[in-house]
FILO-893205 format. One record per residue (C-alpha): x, z, y; residue in one letter. Coordinates in steps of 0.25 Angstrom, whole numbers, plus 2048, in hexadecimal, padded with zeros to 3 digits. Layout:
XZYA;...
END
This chain:
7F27E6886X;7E57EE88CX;7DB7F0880X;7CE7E9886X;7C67E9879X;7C67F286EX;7CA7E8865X;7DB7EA864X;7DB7DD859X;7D37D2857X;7D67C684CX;7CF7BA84EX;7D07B0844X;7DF7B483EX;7E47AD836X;7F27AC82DX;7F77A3824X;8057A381DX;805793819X;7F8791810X;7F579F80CX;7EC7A3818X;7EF7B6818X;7E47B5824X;7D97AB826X;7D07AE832X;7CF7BD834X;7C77C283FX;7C97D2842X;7CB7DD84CX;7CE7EB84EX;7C87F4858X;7CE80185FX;7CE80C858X;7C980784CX;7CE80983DX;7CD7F9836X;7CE7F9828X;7D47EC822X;7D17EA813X;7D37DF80AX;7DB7DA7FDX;7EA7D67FEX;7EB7CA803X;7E07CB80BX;7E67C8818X;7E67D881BX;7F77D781EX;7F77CA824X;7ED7CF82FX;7F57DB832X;8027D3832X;7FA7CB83EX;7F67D6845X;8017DD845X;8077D184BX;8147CD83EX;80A7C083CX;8057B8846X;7F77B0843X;7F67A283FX;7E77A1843X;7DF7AB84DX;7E07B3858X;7E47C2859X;7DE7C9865X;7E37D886AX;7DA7DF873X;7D17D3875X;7DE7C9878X;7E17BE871X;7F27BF86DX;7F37B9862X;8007AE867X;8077BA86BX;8047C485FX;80F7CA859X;8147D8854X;8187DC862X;8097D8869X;8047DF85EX;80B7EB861X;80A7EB870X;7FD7EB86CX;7FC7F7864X;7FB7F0855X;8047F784AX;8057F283AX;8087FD82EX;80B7F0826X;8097F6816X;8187F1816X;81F7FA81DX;8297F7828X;83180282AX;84080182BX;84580981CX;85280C822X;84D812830X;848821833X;839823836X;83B825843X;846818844X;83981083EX;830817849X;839810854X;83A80384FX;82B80384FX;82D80885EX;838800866X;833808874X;83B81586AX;847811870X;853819878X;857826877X;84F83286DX;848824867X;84982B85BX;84483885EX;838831862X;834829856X;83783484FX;82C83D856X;822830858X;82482E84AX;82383C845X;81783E84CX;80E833847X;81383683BX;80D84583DX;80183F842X;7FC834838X;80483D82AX;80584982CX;80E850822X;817842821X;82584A81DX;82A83C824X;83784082FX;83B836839X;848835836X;846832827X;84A824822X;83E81B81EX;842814813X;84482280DX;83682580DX;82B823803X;822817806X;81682080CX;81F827815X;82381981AX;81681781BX;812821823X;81D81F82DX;81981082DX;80A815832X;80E81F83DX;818817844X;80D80E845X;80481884CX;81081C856X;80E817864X;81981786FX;81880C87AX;810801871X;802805870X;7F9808862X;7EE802860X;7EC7FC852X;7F4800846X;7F37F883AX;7F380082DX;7F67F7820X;7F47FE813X;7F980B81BX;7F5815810X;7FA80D804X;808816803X;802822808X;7FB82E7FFX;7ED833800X;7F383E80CX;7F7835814X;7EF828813X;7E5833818X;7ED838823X;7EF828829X;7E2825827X;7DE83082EX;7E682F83BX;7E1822839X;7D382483BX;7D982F847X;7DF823850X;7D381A84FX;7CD825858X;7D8824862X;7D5813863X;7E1810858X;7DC80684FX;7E2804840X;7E07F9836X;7E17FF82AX;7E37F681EX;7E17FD810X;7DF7F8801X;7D9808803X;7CA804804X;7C7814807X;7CF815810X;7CB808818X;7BC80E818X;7BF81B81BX;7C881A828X;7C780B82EX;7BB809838X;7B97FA834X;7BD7F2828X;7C27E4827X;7C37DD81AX;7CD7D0817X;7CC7C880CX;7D47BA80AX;7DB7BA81AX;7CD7BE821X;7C67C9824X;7B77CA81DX;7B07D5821X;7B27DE82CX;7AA7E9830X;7A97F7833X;7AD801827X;7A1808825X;79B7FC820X;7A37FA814X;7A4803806X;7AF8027FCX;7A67F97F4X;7A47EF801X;7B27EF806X;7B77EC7F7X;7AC7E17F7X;7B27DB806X;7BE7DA800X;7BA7D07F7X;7BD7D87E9X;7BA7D47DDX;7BB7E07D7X;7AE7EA7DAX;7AE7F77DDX;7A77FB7D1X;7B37F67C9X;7BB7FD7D4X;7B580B7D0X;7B48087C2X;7C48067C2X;7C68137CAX;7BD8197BFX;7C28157B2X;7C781D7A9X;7D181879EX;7D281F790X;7DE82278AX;7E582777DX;7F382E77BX;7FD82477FX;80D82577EX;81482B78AX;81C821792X;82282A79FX;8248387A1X;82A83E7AEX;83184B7B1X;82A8537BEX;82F85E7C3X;82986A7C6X;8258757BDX;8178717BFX;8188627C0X;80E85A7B9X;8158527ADX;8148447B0X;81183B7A3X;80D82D7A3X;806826793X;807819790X;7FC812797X;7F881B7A2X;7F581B7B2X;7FB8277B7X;7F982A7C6X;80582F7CFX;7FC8367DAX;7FD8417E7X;8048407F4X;80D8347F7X;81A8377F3X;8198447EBX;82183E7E1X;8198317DAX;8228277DFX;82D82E7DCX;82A8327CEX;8258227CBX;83681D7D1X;83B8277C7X;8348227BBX;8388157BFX;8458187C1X;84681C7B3X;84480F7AEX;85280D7B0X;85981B7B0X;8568257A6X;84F8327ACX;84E83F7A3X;8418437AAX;8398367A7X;835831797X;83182279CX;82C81878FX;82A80B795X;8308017A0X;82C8037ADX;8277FB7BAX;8248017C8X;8197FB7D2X;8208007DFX;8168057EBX;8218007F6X;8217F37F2X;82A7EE7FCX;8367F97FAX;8337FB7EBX;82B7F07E6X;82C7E07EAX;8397D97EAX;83A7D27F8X;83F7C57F6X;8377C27E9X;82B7BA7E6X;81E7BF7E1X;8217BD7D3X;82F7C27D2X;82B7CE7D9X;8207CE7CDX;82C7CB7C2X;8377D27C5X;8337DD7BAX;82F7D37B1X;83E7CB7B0X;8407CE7A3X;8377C679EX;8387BC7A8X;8467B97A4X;84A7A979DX;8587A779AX;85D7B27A3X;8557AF7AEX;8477B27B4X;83F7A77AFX;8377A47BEX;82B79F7B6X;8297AC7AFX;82C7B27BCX;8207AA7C2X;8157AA7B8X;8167BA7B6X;8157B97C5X;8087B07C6X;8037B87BAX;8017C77C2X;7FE7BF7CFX;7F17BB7C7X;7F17C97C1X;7F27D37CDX;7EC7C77D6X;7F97C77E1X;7F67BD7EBX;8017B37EDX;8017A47EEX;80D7A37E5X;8147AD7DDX;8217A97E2X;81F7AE7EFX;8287B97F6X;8237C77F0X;8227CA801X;8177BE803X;80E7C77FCX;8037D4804X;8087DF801X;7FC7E37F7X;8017D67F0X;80F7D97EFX;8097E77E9X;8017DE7DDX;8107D87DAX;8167E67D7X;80A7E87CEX;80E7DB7C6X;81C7DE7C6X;8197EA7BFX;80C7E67B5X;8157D97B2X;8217E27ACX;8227E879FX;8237F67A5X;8197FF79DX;81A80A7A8X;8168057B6X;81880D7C1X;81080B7CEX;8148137DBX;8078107E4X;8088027E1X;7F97FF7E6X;7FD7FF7F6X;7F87F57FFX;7EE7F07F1X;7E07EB7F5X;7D77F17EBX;7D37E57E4X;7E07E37DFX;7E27F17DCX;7D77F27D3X;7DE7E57CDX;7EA7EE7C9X;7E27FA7C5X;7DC7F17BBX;7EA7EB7B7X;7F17F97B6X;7E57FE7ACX;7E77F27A6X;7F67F47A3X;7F480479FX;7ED800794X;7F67F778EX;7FE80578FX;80680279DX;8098107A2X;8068117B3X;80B81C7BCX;8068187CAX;8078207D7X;7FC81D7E1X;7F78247EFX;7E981F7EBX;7E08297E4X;7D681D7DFX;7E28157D9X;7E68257D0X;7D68217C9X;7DE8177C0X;7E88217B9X;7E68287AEX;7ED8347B5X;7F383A7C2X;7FF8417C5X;7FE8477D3X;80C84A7DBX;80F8537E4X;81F8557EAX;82584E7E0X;81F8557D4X;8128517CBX;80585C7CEX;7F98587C7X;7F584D7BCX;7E68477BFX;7DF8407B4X;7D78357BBX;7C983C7B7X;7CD8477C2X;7D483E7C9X;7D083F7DAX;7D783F7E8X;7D484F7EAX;7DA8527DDX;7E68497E0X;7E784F7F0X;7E485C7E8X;7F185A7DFX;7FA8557E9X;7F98607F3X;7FA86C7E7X;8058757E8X;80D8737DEX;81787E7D8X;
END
């Protein structure tokens, strides 16, 4: 199709309803050439949904969707939308686990085909790879489901900025930078900022409210399936954007969170960990703590959280643990949610033991402690017994939280669990971790985001496996964490 108008996309009137629960209700929107669209809302929102249409994997029940000033909505589907140059980073990522990088690059490409195919998604892979990450230690030939969740990520983001015979004229970025470190969130938004000179356009959804006004060129806002403001991003503060969204919470309170300081006396030691290296921080955790896990994504944090965990059920002579322990996983759909559950058996399944009546699981037990953190954590479901899957991913996150704050674990371990979390919500669970630190529940929670690091009490920072520096939150700051991460270390 000949691009007659500098509108690639325009929604008029789009609406989707799944039976009585109506995801979008009426959203007008459009994107222009070469600009950068931030998208913004609460989850559930209609943020997913939208993008799902777009992308062409749903298909309206209302509306009309135009591309370049024509009106296709009867034959929309994921192959128009790629003819048409229209690509989706879902936040679920959908690469094959078992297939090389460059086996996933030419699934993505079926014009890779005949001899040396290989060979060249290797190089088209390896090359945008360069260009968007430079530094990525990711091989073509490596297997994906061996890599680490941001590496996965990064591969997810630049295929979908390779081009071969179908042209690239929108990308679609959801949550793009929830698995990724400081590094290189910087280097994608970066290059993203670089291609909207070169009339690529993005939509860049982010629970990041910084990022959304530093790098987008115009902000839409949804709330409740529609869209309620729209305008350019110059016009909007933190303070206004928060206030669009319809949070309750103010910023005040916001700032007043991040601020807050929490006194606290000598308590009992509940976990100590083994590091190597001869001038490796000791790592310590009290009774009642926060303690950050901070420095470049996969230095180590992940890693160290899965051995403590695993020592719940194997004895380790490098770890002292006092306490049972429950892990909020980051990759929720490899690590965290049980596929075929409902909502509130994904929720109890830590919590069987007291759950169990005459030898079996009592479902009414199973049901209220279900309906219980729903109200609590505010996930947003119709009904409880749902599949797990019928949640947005930010909700599905809110049931990992409940699973683990539910339990008896005194020790809760947290592996960038806030991915793909509207900030609303997360001040929510900020409130509910202090909450549960000072009834004397121990957290150790790895995060990419320097603002989340304001709620512990300390940070460790990692660099190649081993821990370099432990940052009281009075000094805490991302130039001292960035500072820490790059030192040399003996």
């Amino acid at each position: 199709m000949t691009p007659s108008t500098r509108k690639i996309v325009t929604f008029e009137k789009v609406a989707k309803h799944f039976g009585a629960v109506k995801a979008l209700n009426g959203v007008d929107l459009h994107v222009d050439r070469g600009e950068c669209l931030g998208l913004v809302g609460h989850n559930g929102a209609g943020k997913s949904t939208l993008m799902h249409v777009l992308a062409g994997t749903l298909s309206p029940s209302f509306g009309t969707i135009a591309v370049y000033g024509e009106d296709i909505t009867s034959s929309y589907d994921v192959g128009v939308a790629n003819a048409n140059g229209i690509r989706c980073v879902f936040q679920e990522l959908s690469l094959c686990p078992n297939l090389t990088v460059a086996e996933n690059t030419r699934i993505f490409h079926p014009s890779l085909k005949g001899w040396g195919w290989k060979r060249r998604a290797s190089a088209l892979i390896r090359t945008k790879l360069d260009e968007i990450f430079p530094d990525h230690g990711i091989l073509p030939d490596d297997i994906v489901g061996d890599l680490s969740i941001g590496k996965r990520q990064m591969i997810e983001i630049a295929r979908a900025f390779t081009v071969t015979e179908a042209p690239l004229n929108l990308v679609i970025l959801d949550e793009p930078t929830s698995s990724l470190d400081a590094v290189t969130s910087a280097q994608l938004l970066d290059y993203v900022r670089r291609v909207g000179g070169e009339d690529q356009s993005c939509i860049l959804i982010s629970h990041m409210l910084g990022e959304v006004l530093e790098y987008t060129d115009r902000i839409a806002v949804m709330k409740d399936g529609a869209v309620v403001a729209n305008r350019s991003t110059k016009d909007f503060d933190r303070d206004s954007l928060v206030k669009a969204m319809g949070n309750v919470v103010e910023m005040a309170e916001i700032q007043k969170h991040e601020a807050c300081e929490r006194v606290r006396g000598e308590t009992p030691l509940v976990l100590e960990a083994a590091t190597d290296g001869a001038d490796s921080v000791a790592f310590r955790a009290h009774k009642g703590e926060i303690i950050g896990l901070a420095g470049l994504a996969g230095h180590g944090q992940t890693a160290l959280l899965l051995k403590i965990y695993d020592a719940a059920t194997k004895r380790r002579p490098d770890l002292r643990i006092d306490g049972p322990l429950a892990l909020v996983a980051g990759d929720r759909q490899t690590d965290g949610i049980f596929h075929l559950w409902s909502i509130a058996q994904n929720i109890g399944v830590r919590s069987l033991p007291r759950m169990v009546k005459r030898g079996l699981i009592d479902p009414l037990a199973e049901t209220a402690l279900g309906e219980e953190w729903k109200d609590r954590i505010k996930i947003k479901a119709p009904d409880m017994n749902d599949n797990i899957l019928s949640l947005s991913g930010g909700n599905q996150q809110k049931a990992l939280f409940a699973r683990a704050l539910a339990s008896d674990a005194s020790i809760t371990l947290m592996d960038d669990p806030m991915r793909g979390v509207d900030v609303g919500t997360k001040l929510e669970v900020y409130d509910l971790i202090r909450a549960e630190a000072e009834k004397g529940r121990t957290f150790l929670w790895y995060t990419t985001e320097t603002d989340e690091l304001k709620n512990c009490d300390h940070t460790y920072v990692f660099r190649e496996g081993v821990i370099v520096a432990d940052i009281a939150r009075v000094d805490l700051s991302e130039e001292i964490i960035l500072q820490s991460s790059f030192k040399e270390h003996a």
